[in-house]
KOLVOTOR-319032 format. One line per 5 residues: for each residue x, y, z of C-alpha. Coordinates in steps of 0.5 Angstrom, whole numbers, padded with zeros to 4 digits, always signed. Layout:
! residues N
X Y Z | ...
END
This chain:
! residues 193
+0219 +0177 +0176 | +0223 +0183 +0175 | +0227 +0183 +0182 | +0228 +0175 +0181 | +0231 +0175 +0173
+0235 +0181 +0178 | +0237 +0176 +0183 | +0238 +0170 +0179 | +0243 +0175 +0174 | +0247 +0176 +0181
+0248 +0169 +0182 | +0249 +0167 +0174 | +0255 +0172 +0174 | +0258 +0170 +0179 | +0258 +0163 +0177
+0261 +0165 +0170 | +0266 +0168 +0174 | +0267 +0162 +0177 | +0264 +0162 +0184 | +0258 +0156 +0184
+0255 +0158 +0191 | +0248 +0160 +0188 | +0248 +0154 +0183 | +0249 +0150 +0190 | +0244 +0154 +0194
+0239 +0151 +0189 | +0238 +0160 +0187 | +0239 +0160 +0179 | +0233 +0158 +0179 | +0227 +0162 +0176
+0221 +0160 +0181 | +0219 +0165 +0185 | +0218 +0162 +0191 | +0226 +0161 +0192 | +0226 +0168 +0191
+0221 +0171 +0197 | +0223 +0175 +0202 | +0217 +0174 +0208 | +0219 +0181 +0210 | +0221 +0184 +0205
+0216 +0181 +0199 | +0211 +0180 +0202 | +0210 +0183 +0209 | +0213 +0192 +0207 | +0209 +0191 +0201
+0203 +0189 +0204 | +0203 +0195 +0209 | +0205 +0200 +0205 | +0198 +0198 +0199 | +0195 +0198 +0206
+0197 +0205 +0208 | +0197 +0208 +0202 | +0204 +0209 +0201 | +0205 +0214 +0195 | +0211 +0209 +0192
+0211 +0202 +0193 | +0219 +0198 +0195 | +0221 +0191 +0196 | +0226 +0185 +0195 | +0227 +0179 +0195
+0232 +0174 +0199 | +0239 +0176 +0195 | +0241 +0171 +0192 | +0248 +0169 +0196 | +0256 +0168 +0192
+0262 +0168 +0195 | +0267 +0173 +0192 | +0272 +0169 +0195 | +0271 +0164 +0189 | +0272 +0169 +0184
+0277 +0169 +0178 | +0279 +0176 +0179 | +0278 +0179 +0186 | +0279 +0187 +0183 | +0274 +0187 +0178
+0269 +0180 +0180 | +0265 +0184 +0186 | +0263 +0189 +0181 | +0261 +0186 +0175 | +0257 +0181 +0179
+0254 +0186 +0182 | +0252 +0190 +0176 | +0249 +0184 +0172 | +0242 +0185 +0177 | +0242 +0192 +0174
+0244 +0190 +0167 | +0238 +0185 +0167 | +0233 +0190 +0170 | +0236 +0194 +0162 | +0235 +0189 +0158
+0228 +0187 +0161 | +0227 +0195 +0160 | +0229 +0196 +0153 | +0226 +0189 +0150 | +0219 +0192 +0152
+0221 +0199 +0151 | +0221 +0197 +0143 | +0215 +0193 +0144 | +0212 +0200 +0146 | +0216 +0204 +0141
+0214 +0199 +0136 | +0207 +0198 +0139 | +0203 +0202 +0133 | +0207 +0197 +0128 | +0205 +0191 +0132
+0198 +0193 +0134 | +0198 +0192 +0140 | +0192 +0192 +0145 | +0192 +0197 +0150 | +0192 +0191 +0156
+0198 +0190 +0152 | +0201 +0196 +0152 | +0199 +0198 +0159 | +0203 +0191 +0162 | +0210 +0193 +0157
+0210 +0200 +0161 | +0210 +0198 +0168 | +0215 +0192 +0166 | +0218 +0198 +0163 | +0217 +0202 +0169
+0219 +0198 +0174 | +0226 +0195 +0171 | +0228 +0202 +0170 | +0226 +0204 +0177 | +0230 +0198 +0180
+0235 +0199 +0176 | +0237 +0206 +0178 | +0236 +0205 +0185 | +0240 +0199 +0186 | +0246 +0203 +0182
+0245 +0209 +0188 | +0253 +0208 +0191 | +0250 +0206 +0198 | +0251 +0200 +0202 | +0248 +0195 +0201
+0246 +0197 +0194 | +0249 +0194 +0187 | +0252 +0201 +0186 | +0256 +0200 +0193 | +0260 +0195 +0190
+0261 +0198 +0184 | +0265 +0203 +0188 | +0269 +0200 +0192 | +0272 +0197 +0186 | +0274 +0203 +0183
+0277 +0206 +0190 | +0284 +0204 +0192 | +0285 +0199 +0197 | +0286 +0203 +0204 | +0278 +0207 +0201
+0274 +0202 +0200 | +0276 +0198 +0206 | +0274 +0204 +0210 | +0268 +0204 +0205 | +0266 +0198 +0206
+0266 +0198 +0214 | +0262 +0204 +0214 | +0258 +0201 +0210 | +0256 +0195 +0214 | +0256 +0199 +0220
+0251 +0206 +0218 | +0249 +0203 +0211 | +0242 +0201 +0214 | +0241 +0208 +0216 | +0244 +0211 +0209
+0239 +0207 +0205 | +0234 +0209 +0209 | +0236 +0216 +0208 | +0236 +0215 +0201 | +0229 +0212 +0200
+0227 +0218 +0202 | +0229 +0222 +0197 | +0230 +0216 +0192 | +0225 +0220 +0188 | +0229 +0226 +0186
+0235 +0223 +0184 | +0232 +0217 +0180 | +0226 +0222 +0177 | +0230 +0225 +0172 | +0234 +0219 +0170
+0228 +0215 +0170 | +0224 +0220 +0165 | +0230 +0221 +0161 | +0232 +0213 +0160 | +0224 +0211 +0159
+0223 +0217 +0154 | +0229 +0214 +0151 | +0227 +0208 +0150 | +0220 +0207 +0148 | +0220 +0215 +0146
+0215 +0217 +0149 | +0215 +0222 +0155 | +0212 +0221 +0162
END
């Protein structure tokens, strides 16, 4: 559910920003099953369960938007971008606090052992996406910063090598998202892992 509260974000923003295209697509929508990627959530996680894969990845299909319809063309593909991100946060502290509080609330260890993975997985999927390699969130939040003639050539290098980038990138995804993942999950729920 993380990665669809993800997806549907990208599509809200950009509705708010004026493009309807996910609305229209029928993708502002909170059921899964809209959301699925066979490849990519159901196919590569399988495989990797069943080759017992160290670290678990997937995705679901990217909720489509048209930066085109965007009231402001500078700054739209960037906030659009980071709304996934920013839900992924958002969910991470909701449940952070509930961990945080959990003596207060005497929750049952069941409980307790859920609000970790959603906390875990939501900062994972949060950090990871702001990583600045296409096809990632972060990507798009670079291009916006850097000058015209920058992104431009960014953004062709990226639809040519990003692929092989990301790829690259997962394998070494662990030592650049480890510190910032420990840092923040401690952080919120205040206890360190």
């Amino acid at each position: 559910m993380s990665v669809v509260i993800h997806e549907v974000s990208h599509g809200f923003a950009a509705e708010k920003l004026g493009d309807p295209t996910a609305r229209l697509a029928g993708r502002l929508t909170l059921n899964p099953i809209n959301h699925i990627d066979l490849f990519g959530s159901f196919i590569l996680p399988v495989l990797l369960v069943l080759t017992h894969s160290p670290f678990l990845f997937g995705w679901a299909k990217p909720v489509p938007y048209n930066p085109y319809n965007l009231k402001n063309q500078k700054w739209g593909p960037a906030i659009v971008a980071v709304a996934g991100p920013f839900s992924n946060i958002c969910l991470a502290v909701i449940f952070g606090l509930i961990i945080r509080f959990s003596n207060t609330l005497q929750l049952t260890q069941a409980f307790f052992d859920v609000s970790v993975m959603i906390v875990m997985t939501n900062l994972v999927l949060a950090v990871f996406n702001m990583i600045p390699v296409p096809p990632l969130d972060g990507s798009k939040v670079l291009l916006s910063v850097l000058p015209y003639h920058q992104a431009r050539n960014l953004e062709m290098w990226g639809q040519q090598y990003g692929i092989i980038l990301l790829i690259g990138v997962m394998f070494f995804a662990g030592a650049i998202i480890e510190p910032i993942f420990r840092f923040l999950f401690t952080l919120i729920t205040g206890y360190a892992i």
